[in-house]
N, C-alpha and C positions, 0 to 999 in steps of 0.2 A: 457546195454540194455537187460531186460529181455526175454524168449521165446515170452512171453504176449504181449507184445510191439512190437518186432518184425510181431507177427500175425495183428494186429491192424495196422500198417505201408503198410501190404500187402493188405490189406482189403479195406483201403482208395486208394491204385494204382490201385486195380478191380475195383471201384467203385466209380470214382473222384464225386468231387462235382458239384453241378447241374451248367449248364452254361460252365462246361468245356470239352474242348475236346476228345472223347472217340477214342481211334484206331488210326489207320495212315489215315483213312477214312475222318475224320475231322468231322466226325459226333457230336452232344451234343445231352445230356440228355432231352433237350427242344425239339429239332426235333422230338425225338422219341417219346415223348410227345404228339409232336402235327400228328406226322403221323400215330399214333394209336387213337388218336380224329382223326382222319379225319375217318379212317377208320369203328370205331366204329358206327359214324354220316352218311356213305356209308352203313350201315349193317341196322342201323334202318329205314335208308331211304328203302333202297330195302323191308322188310321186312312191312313196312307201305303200300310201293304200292304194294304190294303180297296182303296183306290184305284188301286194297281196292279193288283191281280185282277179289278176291275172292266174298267180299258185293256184289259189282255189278253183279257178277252172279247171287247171292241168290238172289240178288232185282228182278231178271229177272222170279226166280221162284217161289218168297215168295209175289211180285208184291209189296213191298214198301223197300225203303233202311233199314227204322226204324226195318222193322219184320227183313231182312237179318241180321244187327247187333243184333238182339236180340236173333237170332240162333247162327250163330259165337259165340257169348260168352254164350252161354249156351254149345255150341260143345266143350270149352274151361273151364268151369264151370259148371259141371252138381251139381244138385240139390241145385238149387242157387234161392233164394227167389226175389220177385218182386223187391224190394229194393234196393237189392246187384246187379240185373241186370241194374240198373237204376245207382246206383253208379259206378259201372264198365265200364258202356256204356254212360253215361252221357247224355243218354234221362231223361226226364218229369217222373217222376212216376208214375200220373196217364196218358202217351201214353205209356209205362211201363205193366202197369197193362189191357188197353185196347188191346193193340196184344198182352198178354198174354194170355187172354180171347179168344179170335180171332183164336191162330194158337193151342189153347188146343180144340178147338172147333172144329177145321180142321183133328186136330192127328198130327199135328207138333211137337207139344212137350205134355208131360206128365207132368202130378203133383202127385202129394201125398203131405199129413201134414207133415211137419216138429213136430219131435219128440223132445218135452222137458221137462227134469225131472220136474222142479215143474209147479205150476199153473200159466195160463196165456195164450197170446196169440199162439197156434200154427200155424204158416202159411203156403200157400203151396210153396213147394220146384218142382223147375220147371226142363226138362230135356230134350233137343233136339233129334227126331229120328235120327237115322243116315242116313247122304248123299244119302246111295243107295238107300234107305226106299223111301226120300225126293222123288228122280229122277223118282223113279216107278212111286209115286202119279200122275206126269207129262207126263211120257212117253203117255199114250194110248193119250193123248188129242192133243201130237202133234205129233204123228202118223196119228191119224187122218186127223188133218190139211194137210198134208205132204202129205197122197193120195188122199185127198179130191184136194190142188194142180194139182198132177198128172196126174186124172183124168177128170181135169179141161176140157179138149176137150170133151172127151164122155160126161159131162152132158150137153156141149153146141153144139154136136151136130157136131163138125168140125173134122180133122182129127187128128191124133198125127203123131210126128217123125217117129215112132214105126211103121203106122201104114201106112206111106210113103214106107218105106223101107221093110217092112214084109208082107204088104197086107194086107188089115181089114179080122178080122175074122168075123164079123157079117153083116149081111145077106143085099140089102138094106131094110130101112124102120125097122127094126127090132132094138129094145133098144141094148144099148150096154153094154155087159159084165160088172161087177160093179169087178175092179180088184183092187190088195192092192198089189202095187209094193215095200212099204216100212212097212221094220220088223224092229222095236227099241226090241232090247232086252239088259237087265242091268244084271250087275253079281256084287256080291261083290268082292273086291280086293283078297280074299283069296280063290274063285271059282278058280282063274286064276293060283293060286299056283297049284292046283290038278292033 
C-alpha cells in the first residue's frame, strides 16, 4: 500500500459516507443535514418577520405598505430604476411607477437619469432619504398631536391631573396657558457616537 492510499483510506474514516454513523454520538451526515435546513429555514424566517415589522412601520409613516416596500428596497438598492423596483418587490409597475411619482414629489426619495453610453432610453434611477431624514419629516406633526392631546383639558375648559395636584395657574375666567409638554427630538446614529 502506497503513502497515496494509505492517505485516501484516512480521508474516507474522517469523512464516512452519507447515511453513516459519525462519532460515538451516533449522529449521520443526514441529520446534520437536516439540522442546518432547519436552521437556515429559523434564519429566514426570523429575518422575513424583522422585515415585515420593519414595512409595517414604514406603512405607518409612508401611510400605504406598497410605498414602505418601495423604500425598504430602495434603502437596500439605491439607484434602482422603476422596473428593477417593481422586479425586486414584486408590485405592478405602473403602482411602481405611481408612488414613485408620489414619494419623489414628497422628498422621500430622489431621482436623477441613469447614465448610458449609447443612444436610447435613459431612465430615472430612484433613491430613498434616510430613516432619520424620513422621522424628521413626521416628527413635528405628531408632536403636535401629542400636546394638542395633552392639552386636551385647557381647550375644553376642565381641569388636568397637573393642575389637581399643583394648583391652576390661571386666573378664573382667564384662557388658559397654550403649553407644549412634549419635545420629539431625532439624532442620527452617529450624533450619539460624539
Amino acid at each position: 500500500m502506497s503513502s497515496d492510499d494509505s492517505h485516501d483510506t484516512r480521508d474516507e474514516e474522517e469523512f464516512p459516507a452519507e447515511g453513516e454513523a459519525v462519532g460515538s454520538e451516533g449522529g449521520t451526515r443526514e441529520e446534520l443535514r437536516k439540522t442546518r435546513e432547519r436552521l437556515e429555514e429559523e434564519a429566514d424566517k426570523a429575518v422575513t418577520e424583522f422585515d415585515q415589522s420593519i414595512v409595517d412601520l414604514l406603512a405607518w409613516l409612508l401611510d400605504t405598505e406598497t410605498r414602505a416596500r418601495i423604500y425598504v428596497y430602495l434603502r437596500q438598492h439605491p439607484d434602482s430604476t422603476s422596473d428593477e423596483v417593481a422586479d425586486g418587490t414584486g408590485l405592478y409597475p405602473s403602482t411602481v411607477r405611481e408612488a414613485l411619482a408620489e414619494l419623489h414629489e414628497e422628498g422621500t426619495v430622489t431621482r436623477g437619469k441613469r447614465e448610458n453610453a449609447g443612444a436610447g432610453n435613459n431612465p430615472y434611477e430612484y433613491e430613498a432619504i434616510a430613516p432619520s431624514e424620513l422621522v424628521r419629516g413626521v416628527v413635528g406633526d405628531v408632536q403636535r398631536e401629542l400636546n394638542t392631546v395633552f392639552n386636551l383639558d385647557d381647550k375644553l375648559g376642565g381641569e388636568s391631573d397637573e393642575d389637581d395636584l399643583l394648583g391652576s395657574d390661571t386666573a378664573e375666567g382667564s384662557a388658559p396657558a397654550e403649553t407644549e409638554p412634549v419635545t420629539i427630538t431625532v439624532q442620527d446614529a452617529d450624533d450619539d457616537e460624539e
